[in-house]
KEDRENBA-610991 format. One line per field, with one value per residue (C-alpha): residue number from 0; residue in three letters; x, y, z. Coordinates in Angstrom, 2 decimals, m for minus. Example, Ala and Ser with C-alpha at 12.3 -4.5 7.8 and 13.67 -1.06 7.14 Angstrom:
2
k <- [0, 1] .
r <- [Ala, Ser] .
px <- [12.30, 13.67] .
py <- [m4.50, m1.06] .
pz <- [7.80, 7.14] .
***
This chain:
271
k <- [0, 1, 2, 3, 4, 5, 6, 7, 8, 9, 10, 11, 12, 13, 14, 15, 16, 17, 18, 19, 20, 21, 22, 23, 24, 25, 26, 27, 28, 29, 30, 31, 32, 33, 34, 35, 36, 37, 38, 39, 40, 41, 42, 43, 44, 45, 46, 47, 48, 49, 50, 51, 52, 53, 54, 55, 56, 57, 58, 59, 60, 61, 62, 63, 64, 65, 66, 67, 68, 69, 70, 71, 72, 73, 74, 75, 76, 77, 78, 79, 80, 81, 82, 83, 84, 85, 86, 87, 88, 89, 90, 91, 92, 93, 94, 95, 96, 97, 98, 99, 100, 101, 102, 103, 104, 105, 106, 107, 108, 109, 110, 111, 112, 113, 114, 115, 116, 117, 118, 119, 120, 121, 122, 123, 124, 125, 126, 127, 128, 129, 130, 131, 132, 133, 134, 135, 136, 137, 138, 139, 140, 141, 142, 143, 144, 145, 146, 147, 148, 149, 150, 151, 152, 153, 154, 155, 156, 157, 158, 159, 160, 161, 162, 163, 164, 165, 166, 167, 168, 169, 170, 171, 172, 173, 174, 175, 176, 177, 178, 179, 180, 181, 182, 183, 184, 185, 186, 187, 188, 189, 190, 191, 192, 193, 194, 195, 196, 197, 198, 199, 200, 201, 202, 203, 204, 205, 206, 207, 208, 209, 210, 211, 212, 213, 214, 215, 216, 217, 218, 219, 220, 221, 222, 223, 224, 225, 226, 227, 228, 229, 230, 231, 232, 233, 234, 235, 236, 237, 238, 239, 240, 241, 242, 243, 244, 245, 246, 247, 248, 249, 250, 251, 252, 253, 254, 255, 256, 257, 258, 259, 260, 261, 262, 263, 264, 265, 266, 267, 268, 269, 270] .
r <- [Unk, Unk, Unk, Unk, Unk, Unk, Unk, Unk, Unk, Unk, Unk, Unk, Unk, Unk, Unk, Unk, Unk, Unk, Unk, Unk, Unk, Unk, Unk, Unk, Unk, Unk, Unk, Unk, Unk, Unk, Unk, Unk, Unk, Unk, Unk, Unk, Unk, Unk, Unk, Unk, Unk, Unk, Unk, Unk, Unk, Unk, Unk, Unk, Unk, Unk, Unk, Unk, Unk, Unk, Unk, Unk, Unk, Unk, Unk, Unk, Unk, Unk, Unk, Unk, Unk, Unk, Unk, Unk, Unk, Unk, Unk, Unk, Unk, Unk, Unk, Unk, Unk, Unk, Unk, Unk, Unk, Unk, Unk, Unk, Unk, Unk, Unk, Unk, Unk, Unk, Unk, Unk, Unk, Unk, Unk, Unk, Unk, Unk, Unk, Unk, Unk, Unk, Unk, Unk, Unk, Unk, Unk, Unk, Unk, Unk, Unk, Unk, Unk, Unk, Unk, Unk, Unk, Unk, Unk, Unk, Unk, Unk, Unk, Unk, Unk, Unk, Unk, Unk, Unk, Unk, Unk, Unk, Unk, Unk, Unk, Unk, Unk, Unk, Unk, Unk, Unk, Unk, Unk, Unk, Unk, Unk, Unk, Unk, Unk, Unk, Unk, Unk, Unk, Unk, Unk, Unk, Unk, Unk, Unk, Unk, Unk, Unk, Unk, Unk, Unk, Unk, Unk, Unk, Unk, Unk, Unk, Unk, Unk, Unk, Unk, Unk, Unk, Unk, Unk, Unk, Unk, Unk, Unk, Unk, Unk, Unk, Unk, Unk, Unk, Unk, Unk, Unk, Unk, Unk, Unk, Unk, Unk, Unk, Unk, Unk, Unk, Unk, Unk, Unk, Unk, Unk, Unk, Unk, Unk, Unk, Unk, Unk, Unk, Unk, Unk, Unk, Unk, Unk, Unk, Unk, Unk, Unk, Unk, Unk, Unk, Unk, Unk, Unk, Unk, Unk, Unk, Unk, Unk, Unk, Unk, Unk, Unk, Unk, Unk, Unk, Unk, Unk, Unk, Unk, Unk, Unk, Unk, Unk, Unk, Unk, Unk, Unk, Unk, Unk, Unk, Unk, Unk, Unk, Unk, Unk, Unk, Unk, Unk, Unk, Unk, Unk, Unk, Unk, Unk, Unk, Unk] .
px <- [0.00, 1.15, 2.32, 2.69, 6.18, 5.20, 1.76, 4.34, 6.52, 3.48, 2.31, 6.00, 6.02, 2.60, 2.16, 4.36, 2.89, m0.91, m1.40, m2.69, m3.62, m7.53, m9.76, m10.37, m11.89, m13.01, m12.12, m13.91, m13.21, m14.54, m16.50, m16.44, m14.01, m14.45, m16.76, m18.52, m17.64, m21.06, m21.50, m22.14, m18.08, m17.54, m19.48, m18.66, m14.49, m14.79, m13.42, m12.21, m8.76, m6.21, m5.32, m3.13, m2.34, m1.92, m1.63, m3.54, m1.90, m2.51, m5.06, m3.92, m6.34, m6.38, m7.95, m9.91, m11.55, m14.45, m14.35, m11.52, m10.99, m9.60, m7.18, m6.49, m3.84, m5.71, m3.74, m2.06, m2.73, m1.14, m1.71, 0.96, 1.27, 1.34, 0.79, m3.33, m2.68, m1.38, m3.12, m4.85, m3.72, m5.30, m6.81, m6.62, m9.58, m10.11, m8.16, m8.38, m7.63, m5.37, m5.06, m1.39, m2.34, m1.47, m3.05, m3.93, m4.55, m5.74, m4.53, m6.33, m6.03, m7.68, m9.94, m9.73, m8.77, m11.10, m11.38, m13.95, m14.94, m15.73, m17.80, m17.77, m14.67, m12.16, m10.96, m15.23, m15.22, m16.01, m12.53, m10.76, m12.03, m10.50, m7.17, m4.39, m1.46, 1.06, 4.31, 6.57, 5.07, 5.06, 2.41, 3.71, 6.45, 6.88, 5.07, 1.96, 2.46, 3.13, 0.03, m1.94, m0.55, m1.53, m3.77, m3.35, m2.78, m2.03, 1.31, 3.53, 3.93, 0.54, m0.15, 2.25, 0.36, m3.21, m4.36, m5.88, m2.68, m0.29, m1.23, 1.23, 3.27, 2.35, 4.09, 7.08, 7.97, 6.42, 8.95, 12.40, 11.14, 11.16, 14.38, 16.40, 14.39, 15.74, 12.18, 11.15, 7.36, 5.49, 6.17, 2.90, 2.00, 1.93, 5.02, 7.22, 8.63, 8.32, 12.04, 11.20, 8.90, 10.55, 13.39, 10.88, 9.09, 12.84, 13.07, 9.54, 10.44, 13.85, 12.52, 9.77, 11.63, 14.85, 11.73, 10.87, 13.69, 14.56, 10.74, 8.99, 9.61, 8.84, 6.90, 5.04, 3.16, 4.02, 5.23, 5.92, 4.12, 6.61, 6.64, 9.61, 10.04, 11.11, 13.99, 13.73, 13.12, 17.38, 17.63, 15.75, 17.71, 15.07, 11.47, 11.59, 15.12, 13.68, 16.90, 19.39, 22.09, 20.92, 22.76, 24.11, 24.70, 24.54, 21.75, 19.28, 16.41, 12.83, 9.54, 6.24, 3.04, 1.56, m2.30, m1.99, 0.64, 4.45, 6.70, 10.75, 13.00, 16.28, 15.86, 19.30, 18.92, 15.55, 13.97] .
py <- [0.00, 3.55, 4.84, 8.82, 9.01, 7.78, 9.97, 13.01, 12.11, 12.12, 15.44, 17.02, 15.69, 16.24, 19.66, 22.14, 20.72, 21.15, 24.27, 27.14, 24.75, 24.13, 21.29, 21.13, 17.61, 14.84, 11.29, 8.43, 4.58, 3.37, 4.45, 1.63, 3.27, 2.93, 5.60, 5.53, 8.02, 9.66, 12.25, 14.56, 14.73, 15.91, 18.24, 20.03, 20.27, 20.77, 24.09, 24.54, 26.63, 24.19, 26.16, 23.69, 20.41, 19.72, 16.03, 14.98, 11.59, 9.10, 11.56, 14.17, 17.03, 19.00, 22.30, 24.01, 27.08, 25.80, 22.43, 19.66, 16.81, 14.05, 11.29, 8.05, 5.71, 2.78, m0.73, m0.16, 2.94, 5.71, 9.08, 9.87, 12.75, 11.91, 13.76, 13.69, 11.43, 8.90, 5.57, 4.45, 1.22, m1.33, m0.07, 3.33, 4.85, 8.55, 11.53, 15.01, 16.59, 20.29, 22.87, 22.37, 19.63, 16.86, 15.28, 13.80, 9.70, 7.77, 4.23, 1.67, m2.30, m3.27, m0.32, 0.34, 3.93, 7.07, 10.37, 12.48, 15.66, 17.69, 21.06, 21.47, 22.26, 19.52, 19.21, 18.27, 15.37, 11.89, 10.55, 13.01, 14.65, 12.17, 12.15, 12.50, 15.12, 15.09, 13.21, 16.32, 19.06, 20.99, 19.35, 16.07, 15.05, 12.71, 14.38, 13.34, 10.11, 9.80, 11.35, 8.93, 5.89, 6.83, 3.53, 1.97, m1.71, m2.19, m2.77, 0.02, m0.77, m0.59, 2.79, 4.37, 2.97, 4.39, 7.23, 8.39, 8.95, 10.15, 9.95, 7.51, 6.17, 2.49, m1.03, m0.54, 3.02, 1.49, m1.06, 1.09, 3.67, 1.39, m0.16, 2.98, 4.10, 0.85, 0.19, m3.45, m3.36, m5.75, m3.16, m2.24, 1.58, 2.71, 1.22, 3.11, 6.37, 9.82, 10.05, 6.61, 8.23, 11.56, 9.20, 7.43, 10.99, 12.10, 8.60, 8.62, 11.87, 10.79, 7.49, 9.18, 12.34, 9.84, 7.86, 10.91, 12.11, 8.81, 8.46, 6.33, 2.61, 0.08, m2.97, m4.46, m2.00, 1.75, 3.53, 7.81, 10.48, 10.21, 6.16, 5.20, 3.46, 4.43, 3.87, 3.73, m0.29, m0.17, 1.01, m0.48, m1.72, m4.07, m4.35, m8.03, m9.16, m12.10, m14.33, m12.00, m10.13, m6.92, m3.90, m3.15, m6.28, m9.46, m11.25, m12.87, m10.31, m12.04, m12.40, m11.69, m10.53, m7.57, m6.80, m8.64, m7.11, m8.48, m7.10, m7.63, m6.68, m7.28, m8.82, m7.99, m4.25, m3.31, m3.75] .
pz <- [0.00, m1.07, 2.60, 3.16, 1.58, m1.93, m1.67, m0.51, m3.58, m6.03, m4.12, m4.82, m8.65, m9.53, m8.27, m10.00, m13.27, m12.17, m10.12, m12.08, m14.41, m15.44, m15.84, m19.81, m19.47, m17.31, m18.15, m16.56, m17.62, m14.33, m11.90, m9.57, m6.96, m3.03, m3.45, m7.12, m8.84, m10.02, m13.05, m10.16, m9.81, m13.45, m13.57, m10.31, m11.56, m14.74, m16.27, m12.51, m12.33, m9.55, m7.13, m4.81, m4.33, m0.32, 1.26, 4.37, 6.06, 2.88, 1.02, m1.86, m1.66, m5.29, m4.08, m6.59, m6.47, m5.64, m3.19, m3.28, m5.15, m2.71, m3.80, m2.30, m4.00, m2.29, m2.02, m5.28, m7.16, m8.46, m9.91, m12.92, m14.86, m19.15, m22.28, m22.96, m25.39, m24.30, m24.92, m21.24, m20.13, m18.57, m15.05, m15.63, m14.67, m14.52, m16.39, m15.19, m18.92, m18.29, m20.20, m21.03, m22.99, m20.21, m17.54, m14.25, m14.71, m11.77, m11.80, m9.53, m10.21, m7.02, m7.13, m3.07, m3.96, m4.70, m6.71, m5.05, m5.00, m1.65, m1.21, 1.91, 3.75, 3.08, 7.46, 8.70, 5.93, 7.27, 6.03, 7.31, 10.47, 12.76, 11.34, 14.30, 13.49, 10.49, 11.46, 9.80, 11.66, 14.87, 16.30, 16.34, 19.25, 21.71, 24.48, 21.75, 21.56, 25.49, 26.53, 24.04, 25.16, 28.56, 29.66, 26.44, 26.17, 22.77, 21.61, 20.53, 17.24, 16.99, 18.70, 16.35, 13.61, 14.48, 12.46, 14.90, 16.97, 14.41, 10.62, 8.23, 10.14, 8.15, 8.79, 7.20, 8.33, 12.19, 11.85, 11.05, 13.61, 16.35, 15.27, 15.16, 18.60, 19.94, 21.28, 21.43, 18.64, 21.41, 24.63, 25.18, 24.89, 28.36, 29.28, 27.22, 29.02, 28.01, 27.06, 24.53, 23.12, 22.31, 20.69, 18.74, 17.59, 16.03, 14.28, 13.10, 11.42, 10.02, 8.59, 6.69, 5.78, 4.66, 2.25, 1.02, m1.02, m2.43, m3.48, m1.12, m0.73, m3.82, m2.85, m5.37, m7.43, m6.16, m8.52, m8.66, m10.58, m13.41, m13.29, m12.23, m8.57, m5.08, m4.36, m0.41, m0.21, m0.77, 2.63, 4.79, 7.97, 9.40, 7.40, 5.47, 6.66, 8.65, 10.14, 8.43, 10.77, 12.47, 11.04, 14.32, 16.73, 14.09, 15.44, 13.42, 12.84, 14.57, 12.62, 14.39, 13.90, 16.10, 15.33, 11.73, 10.93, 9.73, 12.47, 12.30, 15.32, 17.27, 20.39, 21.40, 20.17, 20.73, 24.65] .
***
């Protein structure tokens, strides 16, 4: 699944070519999408000027000047910028047509993902009202992520990982966090001290700022706005090296599972 670095990367590619730009045509091959895509959609963006395109934890929000269109990249999708004509390939199911003679495409295999358009504003939507704060900014620390583990139960690993909490901070990202933090994934959330968890706020931050410039992480099907591949995957120290030597001490990296979840660890490094 796309994670917040490779929808940052897509934000950072896409948007210099887009903003200022307007909405010539609407493309739809599909409309089966998480939410269907309805006629309604076209006709509210187009011949709409872009006046932004933001990101909210996993969602790209292209601000118009009227209401948002909101993006989400789903379990394999990916939103690439190509000349309008372009032949469509297989799963590609909407085109925002721009003026500049390219355009938007939405690709979706799995169809999980969405392109839909918001009035109201974009903050009070369903999807995105209970979002927790962004892992880059000033509102996000360890002092955060202390005071909501207070009582909890739940493993770590997973508190990190709820929305909720902090927004996309997803397995693989979870997993390198903790590893640099030297925080064992199964501690459970209200055992971990207030100095742990500032630790873990800096590496939460460096893991997905380091994914960021080199393009997010390739696993399977993510691909960038220009559709070539992150390049993250290259460097990850502990994410998918089951039984191979930790980075740091040589042990054999553990395999678990934590709330469904593949979770890799050192038990000599991480406590």
């Amino acid at each position: 699944m796309p994670e917040l670095p490779e929808v940052e990367t897509t934000r950072r590619g896409i948007a210099p070519a887009v903003v200022q730009q307007r909405i010539v045509d609407v493309k739809v091959r599909e409309r089966r999408l998480r939410i269907p895509l309805t006629p309604d959609t076209e006709r509210a963006v187009l011949g709409q000027w872009i006046q932004a395109v933001e990101r909210r934890g996993k969602y790209l929000l292209i601000a118009l000047e009227r209401g948002v269109v909101l993006v989400h990249l789903g379990m394999s999708g990916s939103l690439r910028l190509v000349a309008v004509d372009t032949p469509p390939r297989r799963h590609d199911h909407v085109d925002l047509v721009l003026g500049n003679g390219r355009c938007l495409r939405f690709h979706d295999p799995r169809r999980f993902g969405l392109v839909h358009w918001i009035e109201s504003p974009a903050e009070a939507h369903p999807l995105l009202c209970h979002l927790g704060p962004e892992p880059l900014s000033e509102q996000f620390d360890g002092q955060v992520l202390y005071q909501r583990a207070a009582k909890r139960r739940c493993a770590v690993k997973t508190l990190i990982m709820d929305s909720r909490v902090v927004v996309g901070v997803g397995n693989i990202y979870a997993n390198e966090a903790l590893f640099l933090a030297g925080i064992d994934p199964r501690r459970a959330a209200r055992e971990v001290s207030i100095e742990q968890y500032q630790a873990l706020a800096e590496r939460i931050r460096q893991v997905l700022s380091a994914a960021i410039e080199q393009g997010g992480t390739t696993l399977r099907d993510f691909v960038r706005e220009d559709g070539n591949p992150g390049y993250f995957a290259q460097a990850l120290r502990v994410y998918g090296r089951d039984q191979k030597p930790c980075v740091i001490c040589g042990a054999p990296i553990v395999q678990t599972r934590i709330a469904q979840r593949a979770t890799y660890f050192c038990t000599q490094c991480q406590h």
